[in-house]
C-alpha positions as semicolon CSV with decimal commas, in nm:
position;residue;x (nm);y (nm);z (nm)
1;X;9,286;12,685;14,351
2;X;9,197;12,821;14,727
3;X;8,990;12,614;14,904
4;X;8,615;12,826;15,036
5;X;8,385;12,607;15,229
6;X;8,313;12,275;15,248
7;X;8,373;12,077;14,922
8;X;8,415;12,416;14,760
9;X;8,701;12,576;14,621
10;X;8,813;12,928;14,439
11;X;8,973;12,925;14,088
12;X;9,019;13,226;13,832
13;X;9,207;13,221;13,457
14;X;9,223;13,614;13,337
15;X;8,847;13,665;13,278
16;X;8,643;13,536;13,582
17;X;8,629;13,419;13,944
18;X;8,526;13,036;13,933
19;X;8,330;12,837;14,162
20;X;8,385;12,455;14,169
21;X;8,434;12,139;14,348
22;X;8,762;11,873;14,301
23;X;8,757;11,511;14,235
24;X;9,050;11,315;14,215
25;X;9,083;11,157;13,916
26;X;9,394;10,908;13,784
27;X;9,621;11,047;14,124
28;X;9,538;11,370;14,005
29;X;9,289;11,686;14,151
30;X;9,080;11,762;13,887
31;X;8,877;12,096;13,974
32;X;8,506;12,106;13,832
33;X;8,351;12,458;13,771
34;X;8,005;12,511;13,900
35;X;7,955;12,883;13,843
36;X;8,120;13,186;13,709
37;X;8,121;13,540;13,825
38;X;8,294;13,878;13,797
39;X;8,387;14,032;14,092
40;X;8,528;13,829;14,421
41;X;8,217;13,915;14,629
42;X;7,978;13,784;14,370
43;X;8,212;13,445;14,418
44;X;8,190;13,437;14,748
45;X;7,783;13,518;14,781
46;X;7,750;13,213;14,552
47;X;7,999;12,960;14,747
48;X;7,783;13,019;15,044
49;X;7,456;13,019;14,876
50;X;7,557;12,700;14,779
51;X;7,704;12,564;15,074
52;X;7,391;12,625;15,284
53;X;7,178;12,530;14,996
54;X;7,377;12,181;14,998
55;X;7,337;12,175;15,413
56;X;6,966;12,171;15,400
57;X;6,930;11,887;15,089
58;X;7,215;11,664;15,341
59;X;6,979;11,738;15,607
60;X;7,235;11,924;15,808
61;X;7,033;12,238;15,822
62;X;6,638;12,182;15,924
63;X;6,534;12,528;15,985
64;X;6,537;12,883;15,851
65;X;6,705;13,013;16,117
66;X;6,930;12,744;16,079
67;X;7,040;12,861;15,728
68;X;7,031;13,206;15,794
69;X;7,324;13,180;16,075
70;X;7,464;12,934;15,829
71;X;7,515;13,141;15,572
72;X;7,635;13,480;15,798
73;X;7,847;13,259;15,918
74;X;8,006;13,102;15,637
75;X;8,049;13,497;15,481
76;X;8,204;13,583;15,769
77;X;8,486;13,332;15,775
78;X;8,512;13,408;15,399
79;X;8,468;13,779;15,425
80;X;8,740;13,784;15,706
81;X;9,010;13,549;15,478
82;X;8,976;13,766;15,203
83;X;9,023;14,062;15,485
84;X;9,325;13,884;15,586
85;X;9,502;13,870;15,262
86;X;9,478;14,268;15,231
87;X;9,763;14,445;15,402
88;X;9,564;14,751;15,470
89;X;9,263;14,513;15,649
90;X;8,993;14,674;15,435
């Protein structure tokens, strides 16, 4: 489980990319699948869809250029880990 973005994390079994949030649960981390994808980018569009969508219902993000740097942001940082874990930096 690799944690993404705020309260959202990465899993995978040998089918699909899953996107969930933990709870802790009896002293252990329980993960709890939101959505299911694919491909790795189709993962990581939804994580930050999410993330921003879950900014603006907390009332973090009030504007719509407020979610739009949000969410660039937020696929940067992802787009740059998932850089960082190919050798060849593509």
């Amino acid at each position: 489980m690799i944690h993404l973005c705020r309260n959202l994390y990465l899993s995978a079994d040998p089918f699909q990319y899953k996107v969930g949030t933990v709870r802790q649960h009896h002293n252990e981390t329980e993960f709890r699948p939101i959505t299911y994808h694919l491909t790795l980018p189709e993962a990581l569009r939804s994580a930050a869809n999410r993330a921003v969508r879950d900014g603006v219902e907390a009332g973090e993000i009030e504007s719509l250029n407020a979610a739009a740097n949000q969410m660039e942001s937020i696929m940067q940082e992802l787009t740059a880990a998932v850089a960082g874990l190919d050798p060849a930096g593509k």
